[in-house]
C-alpha positions in Angstrom: 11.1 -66.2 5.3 13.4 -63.7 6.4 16.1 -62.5 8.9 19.7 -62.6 9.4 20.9 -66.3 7.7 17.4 -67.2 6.2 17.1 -67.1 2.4 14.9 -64.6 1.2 12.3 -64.3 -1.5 12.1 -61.6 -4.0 9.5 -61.7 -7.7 9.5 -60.9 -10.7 6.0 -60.7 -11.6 5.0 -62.4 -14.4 2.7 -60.8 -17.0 0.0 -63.4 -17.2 -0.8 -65.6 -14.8 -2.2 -69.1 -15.1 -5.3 -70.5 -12.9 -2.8 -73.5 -11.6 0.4 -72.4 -10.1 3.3 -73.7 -11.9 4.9 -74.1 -8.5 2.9 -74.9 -5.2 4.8 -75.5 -1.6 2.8 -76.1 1.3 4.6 -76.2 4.9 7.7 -77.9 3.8 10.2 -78.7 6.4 13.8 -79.7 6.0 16.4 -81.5 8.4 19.8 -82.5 8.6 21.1 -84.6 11.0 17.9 -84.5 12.9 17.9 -80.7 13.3 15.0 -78.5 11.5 16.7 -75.7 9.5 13.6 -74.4 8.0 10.0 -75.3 8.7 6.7 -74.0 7.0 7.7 -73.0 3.8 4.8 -72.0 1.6 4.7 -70.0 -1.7 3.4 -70.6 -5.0 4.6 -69.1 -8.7 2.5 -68.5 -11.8 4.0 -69.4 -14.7 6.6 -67.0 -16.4 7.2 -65.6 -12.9 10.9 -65.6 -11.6 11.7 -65.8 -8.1 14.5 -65.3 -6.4 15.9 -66.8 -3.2 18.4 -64.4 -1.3 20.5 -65.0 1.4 24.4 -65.2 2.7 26.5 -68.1 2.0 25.5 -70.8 4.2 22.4 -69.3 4.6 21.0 -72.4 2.8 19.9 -71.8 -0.7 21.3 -74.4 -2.8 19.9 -76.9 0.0 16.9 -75.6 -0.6 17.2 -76.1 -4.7 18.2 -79.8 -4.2 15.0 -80.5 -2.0 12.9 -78.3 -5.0 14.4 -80.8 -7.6 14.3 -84.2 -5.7 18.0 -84.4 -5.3 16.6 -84.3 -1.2 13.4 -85.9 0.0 11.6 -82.9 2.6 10.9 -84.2 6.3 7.4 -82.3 5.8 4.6 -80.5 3.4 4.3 -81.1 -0.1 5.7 -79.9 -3.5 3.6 -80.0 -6.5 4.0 -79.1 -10.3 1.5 -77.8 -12.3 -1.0 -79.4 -10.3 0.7 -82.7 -9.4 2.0 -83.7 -6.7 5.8 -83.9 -6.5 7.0 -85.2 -3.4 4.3 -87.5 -2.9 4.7 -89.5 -6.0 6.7 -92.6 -6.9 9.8 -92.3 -8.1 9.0 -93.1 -11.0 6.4 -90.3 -11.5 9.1 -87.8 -9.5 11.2 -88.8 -12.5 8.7 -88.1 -15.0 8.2 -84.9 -13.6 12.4 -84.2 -13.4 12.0 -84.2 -16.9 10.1 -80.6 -17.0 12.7 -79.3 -15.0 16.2 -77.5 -16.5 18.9 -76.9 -13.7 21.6 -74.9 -14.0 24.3 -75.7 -11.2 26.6 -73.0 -9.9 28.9 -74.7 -10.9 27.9 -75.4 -14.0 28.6 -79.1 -13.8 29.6 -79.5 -17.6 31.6 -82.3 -18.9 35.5 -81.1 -19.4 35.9 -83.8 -21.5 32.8 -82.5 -23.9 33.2 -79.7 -26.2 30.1 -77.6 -25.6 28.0 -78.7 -28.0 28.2 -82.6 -26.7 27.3 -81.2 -23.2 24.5 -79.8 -24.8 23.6 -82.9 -26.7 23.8 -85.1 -23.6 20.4 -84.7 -22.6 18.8 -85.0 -26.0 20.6 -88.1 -26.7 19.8 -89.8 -23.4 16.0 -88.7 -23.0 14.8 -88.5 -26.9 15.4 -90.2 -30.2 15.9 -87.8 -32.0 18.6 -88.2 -35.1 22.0 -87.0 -35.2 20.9 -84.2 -37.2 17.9 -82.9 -35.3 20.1 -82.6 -32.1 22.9 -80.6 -33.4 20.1 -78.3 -34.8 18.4 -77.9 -31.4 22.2 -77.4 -30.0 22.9 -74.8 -32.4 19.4 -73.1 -31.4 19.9 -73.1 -27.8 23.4 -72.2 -28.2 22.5 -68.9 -30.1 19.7 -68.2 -27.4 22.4 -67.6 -25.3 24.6 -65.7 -27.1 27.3 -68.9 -28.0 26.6 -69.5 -31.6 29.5 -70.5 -33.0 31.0 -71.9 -30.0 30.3 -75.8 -30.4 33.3 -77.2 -30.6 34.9 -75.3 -28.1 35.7 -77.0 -24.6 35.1 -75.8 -21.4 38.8 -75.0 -20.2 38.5 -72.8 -23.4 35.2 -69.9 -21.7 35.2 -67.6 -19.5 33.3 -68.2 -16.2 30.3 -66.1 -17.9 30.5 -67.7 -20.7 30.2 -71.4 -18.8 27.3 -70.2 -16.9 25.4 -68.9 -20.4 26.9 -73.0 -21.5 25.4 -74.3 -18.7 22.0 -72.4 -19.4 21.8 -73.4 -22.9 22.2 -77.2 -21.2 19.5 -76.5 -19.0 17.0 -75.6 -21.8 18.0 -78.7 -23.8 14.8 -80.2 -23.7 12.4 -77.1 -23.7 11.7 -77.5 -19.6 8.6 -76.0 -18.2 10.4 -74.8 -14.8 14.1 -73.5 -14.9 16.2 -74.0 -11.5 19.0 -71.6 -11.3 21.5 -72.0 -8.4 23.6 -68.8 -8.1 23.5 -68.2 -11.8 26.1 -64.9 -11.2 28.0 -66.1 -8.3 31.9 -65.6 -9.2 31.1 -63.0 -12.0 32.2 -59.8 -12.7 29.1 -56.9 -12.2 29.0 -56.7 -16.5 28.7 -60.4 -16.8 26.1 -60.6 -13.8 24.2 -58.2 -15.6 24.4 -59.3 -19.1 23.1 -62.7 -17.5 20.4 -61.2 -15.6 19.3 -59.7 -18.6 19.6 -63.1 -20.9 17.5 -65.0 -18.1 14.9 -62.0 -18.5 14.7 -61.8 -22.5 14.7 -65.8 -22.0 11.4 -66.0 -19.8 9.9 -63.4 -22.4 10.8 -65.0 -25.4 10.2 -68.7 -24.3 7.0 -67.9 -21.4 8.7 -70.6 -19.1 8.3 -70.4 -15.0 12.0 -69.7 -13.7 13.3 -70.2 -10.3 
């Protein structure tokens, strides 16, 4: 892909590769009412590899993300995980599959009326049974991983927007996902924070070995 209001790809190249890609996409296609705004999309990541999708606003990106997570069913191709299939599977296997993935919106989509620790929580309470105790450890883990120990009680009105998107990353790795989906992680921030979170996302891949995109 490429040219003036098309995303485009850049790589980070991971340092091992595995003989299955962690992400596969074949020819996919994607419409809105009736009108193709891309068509034969195909690229594959190993796993630990970042890739980045570039392009203006409007351009299309966070479109793309929500057909990448299932938020959007693609007109054409296929999408598969690790081997599986992704868009051809029932929904109940698509939501099996969901499970492996950790999204960070660029909004950051966390509860105002959660301190940061209970957004962090929400996912381990809804998808595990873990105890009480268990959870606020693995909070307090993923919370320090991003540079927030400390910071559970806090509530969102109360960090600054880089802090919120390093929040909304510690929510995204709540369950340990095997792919990371990152929509505009430093949109709005200031060059130092953009960095500083670039370079968390990097240290995170190396530390953890997860597939980001």
């Amino acid at each position: 892909m490429g040219g003036s209001g098309v995303p485009e790809i850049q790589r980070v190249k991971a340092q091992y590769r595995a003989e299955v890609p962690a992400v596969d996409f074949r020819g996919l296609a994607m419409s809105y009412d009736g009108v193709t705004f891309m068509r034969n999309i195909t690229f594959t990541m190993a796993r630990g590899e970042i890739m980045a999708i570039m392009g203006g606003s409007g351009s299309g990106k966070s479109t793309l993300m929500k057909y990448l997570v299932g938020l959007k069913t693609v007109e054409g191709g296929e999408i598969s995980y690790f081997g599986r299939s992704f868009s051809e599977s029932s929904e109940e296997a698509m939501d099996q599959i969901r499970r492996e993935f950790g999204v960070l919106f660029q909004d950051t989509a966390l509860w105002s009326d959660r301190a940061l620790g209970e957004n962090v929580a929400l996912p381990l309470e809804r998808y595990t049974e873990l105890s009480r105790n268990e959870i606020k450890e693995i909070v307090s883990l993923k919370l320090a991983l991003v540079g927030l120990k400390g910071f559970e009680d806090f509530e969102p009105a109360e960090l600054s927007g880089g802090m919120k998107k390093r929040a909304g990353l510690a929510r995204a790795m709540a369950l340990d996902p095997s792919l990371l989906f990152l929509d505009e992680p430093s949109a709005g921030l200031d060059p130092i924070s953009s960095r500083h979170l670039d370079d968390l996302i990097l240290q995170l891949r190396d530390c953890l070995g997860r597939a980001r995109n």
